[in-house]
Structures are given as C-alpha cells and as structure tokens.
VOGU-3710 file (C-alpha; in Angstrom, 3 decimals, decimal comma):
1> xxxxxxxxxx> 74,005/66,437/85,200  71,011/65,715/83,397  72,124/64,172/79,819  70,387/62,583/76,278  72,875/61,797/73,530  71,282/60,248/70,254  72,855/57,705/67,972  71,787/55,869/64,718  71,912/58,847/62,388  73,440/58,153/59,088
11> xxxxxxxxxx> 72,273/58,286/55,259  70,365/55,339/53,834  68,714/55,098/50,750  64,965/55,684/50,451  63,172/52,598/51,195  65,661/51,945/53,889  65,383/51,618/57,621  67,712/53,062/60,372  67,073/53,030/64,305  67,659/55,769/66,336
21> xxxxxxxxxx> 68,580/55,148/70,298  68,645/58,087/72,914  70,431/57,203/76,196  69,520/59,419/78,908  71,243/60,099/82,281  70,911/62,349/85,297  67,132/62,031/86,307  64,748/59,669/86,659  63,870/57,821/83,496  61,088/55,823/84,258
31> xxxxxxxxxx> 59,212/58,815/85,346  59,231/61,012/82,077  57,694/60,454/78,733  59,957/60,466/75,818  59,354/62,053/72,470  61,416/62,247/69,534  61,506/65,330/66,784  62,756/66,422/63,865  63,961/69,580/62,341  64,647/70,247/58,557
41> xxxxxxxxxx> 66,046/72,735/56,828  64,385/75,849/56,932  61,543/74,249/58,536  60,104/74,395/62,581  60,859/71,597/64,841  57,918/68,920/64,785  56,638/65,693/66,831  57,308/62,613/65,023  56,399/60,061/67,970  55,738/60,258/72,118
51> xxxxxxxxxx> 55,460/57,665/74,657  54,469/57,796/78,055  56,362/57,132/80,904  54,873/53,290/81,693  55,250/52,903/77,865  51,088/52,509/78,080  50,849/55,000/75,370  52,224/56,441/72,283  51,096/59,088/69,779  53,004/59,611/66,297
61> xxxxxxxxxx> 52,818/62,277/63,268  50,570/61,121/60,659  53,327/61,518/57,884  55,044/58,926/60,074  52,010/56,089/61,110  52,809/52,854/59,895  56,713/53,622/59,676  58,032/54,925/62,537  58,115/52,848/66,306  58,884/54,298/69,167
71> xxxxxxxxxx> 59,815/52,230/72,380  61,419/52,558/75,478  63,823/50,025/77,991  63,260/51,631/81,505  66,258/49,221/82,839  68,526/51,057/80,273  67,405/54,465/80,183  67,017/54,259/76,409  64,411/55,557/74,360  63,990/54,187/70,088
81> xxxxxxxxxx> 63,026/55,186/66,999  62,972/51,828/64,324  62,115/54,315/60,964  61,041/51,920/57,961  60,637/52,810/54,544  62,292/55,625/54,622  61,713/58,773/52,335  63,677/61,666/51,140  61,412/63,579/53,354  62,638/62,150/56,593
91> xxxxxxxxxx> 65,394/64,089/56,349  66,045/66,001/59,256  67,923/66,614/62,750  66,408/64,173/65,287  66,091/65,106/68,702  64,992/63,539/71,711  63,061/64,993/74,646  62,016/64,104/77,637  59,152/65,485/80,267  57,220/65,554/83,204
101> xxxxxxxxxx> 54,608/67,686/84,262  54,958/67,683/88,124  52,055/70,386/89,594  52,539/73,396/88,162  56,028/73,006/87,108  57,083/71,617/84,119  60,466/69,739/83,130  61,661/69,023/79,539  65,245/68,420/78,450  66,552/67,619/74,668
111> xxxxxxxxxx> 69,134/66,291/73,523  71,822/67,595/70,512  70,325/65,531/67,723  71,163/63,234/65,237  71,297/63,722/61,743  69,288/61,377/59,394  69,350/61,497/55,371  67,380/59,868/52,981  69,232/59,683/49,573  70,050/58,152/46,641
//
C-alpha cells in the first residue's frame, strides 16, 4: 500500500522558518523524484520545489528561490522542505508527490497535505 504522510505544518510568524518532512512507503523510493506543492485558498495547486530521484537535480518556484530547500534521505524514504523567511503568502496546504515516468506509463502518488500559516 503505497503511502506519503507529511509533517511540520504549523503557524509561525512571518520571518519564521518551519521544515516540512514527507515519509513515504509502499514503492520504491530511490527510484522516483519528489516534489512538493502547495494549494491556497481559492487558488490552483502549484510547484514549489522538485528533486530528482539521485538527488542530482532540483528545480523550485521563483516566489520560493533563495527560501525554500528541498532534500531527500534515500535510506529513510523521506523527502524535506526547510522554508526560511517565511511570508504571509506561504500560506497554503502542502503536498508531496512522487513520480516516475517508466515507458509510456506514468506513476505519481500525493500525499494528504500539511497545513502551513504564516501569521502574526
């Protein structure tokens, strides 16, 4: 049974930092890249930051460069999101997702999110 459960969520004053973790279970880790999202109110669900499976490579939304880290520990099926300087903005549902592209078919699962608030 192929599982991601985030944790981390939480309100923190803007300016503040919170990490995110997203332990996975039920496939093969190592051989999917991870991505995390967000989803605000009222808005569509968007890329914040990707990695590739090795960890080689990572992509991130520009309203997030220089704030947001995403990493990965293969040996414990856990994928991160270290958020820094946080803004009122940030505030969202954060999801997880992982996928592979293997030929033609193509694998993705999410998690149920995590809910992050940036407030004074």
């Amino acid at each position: 049974q192929v599982q991601l459960v985030e944790s981390g969520g939480g309100l923190v004053q803007p300016g503040g930092s919170l990490r995110l973790s997203c332990v996975a279970s039920g496939f093969t880790f190592s051989l999917y890249a991870m991505s995390w999202y967000r989803q605000a109110p009222g808005k569509e669900r968007e890329l914040v930051a990707a990695m590739s499976s090795a960890g080689s490579s990572t992509n991130y939304a520009d309203s997030v460069k220089g704030r947001f880290t995403i990493s990965r520990d293969n040996s414990k099926n856990t994928v991160y999101l270290q958020m820094n300087s946080l803004k009122p903005e940030d505030t969202a549902v954060y999801y997880c997702k992982a996928d592979r592209q293997l030929g033609w078919v193509r694998y993705d699962y999410w998690g149920q999110g995590t809910q992050v608030t940036v407030s004074s």
